[in-house]
matplotlib code that plots the C-alpha trace (Angstrom):
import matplotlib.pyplot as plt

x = [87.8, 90.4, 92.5, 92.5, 96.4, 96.3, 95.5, 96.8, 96.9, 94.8, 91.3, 90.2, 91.6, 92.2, 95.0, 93.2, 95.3, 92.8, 92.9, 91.1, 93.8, 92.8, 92.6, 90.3, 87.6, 86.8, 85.6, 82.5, 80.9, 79.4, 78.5, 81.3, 81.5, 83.8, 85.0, 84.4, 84.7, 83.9, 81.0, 79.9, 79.6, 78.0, 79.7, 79.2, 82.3, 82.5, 86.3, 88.9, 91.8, 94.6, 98.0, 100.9, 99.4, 96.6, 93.8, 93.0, 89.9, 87.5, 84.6, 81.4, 81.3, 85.6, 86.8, 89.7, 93.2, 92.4, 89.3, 90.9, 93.7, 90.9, 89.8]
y = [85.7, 88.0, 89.0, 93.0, 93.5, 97.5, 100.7, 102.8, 106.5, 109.1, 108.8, 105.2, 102.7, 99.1, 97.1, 94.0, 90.8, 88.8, 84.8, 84.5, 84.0, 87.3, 89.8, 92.3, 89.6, 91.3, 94.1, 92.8, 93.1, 95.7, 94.6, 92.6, 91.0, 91.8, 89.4, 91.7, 90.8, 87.0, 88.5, 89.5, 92.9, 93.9, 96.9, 98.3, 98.7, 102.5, 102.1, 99.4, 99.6, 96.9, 98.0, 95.5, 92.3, 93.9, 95.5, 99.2, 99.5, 102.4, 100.9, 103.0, 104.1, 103.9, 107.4, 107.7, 105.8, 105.4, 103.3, 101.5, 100.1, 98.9, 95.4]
z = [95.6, 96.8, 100.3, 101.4, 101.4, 103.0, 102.2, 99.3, 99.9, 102.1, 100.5, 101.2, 98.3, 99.1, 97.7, 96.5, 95.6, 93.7, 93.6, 90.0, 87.0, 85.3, 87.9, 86.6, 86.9, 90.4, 88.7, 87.3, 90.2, 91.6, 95.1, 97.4, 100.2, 103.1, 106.0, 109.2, 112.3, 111.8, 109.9, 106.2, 105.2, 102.0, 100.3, 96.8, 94.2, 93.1, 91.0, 90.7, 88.4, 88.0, 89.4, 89.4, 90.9, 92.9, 92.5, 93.7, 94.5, 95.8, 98.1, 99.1, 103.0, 103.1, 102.9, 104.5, 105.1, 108.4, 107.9, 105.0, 107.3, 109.9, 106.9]

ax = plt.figure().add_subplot(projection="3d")
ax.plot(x, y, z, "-o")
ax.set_aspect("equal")
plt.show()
């Protein structure tokens, strides 16, 4: 439903750029899924705003920029 495009700041948000029309759509939902690794990783939603074209959103167990720049 959406590509990670980077990190955005120190404390762990994700640039989202959504494929659905509306954007905020990706909001609704409380639990994603991340494409890891040739895996899926289950990860739960904790804030999300729009900004521009993209989404920033705060995922739980990403708390740094560092780990944010590794999906």
């Amino acid at each position: 439903m959406g590509r990670v495009r980077g990190a955005h700041g120190v404390r762990g948000l994700l640039r989202v750029q959504p494929f659905s029309e509306q954007r905020d759509t990706l909001l609704l939902f409380k639990t994603w899924m991340l494409g890891v690794g040739g895996g899926w990783c289950e990860v739960s939603l904790i804030s999300g705003h729009a900004h521009g074209g993209e989404l920033l959103v705060k995922l739980a167990g990403i708390e740094d920029r560092d780990h944010a720049q590794q999906l």
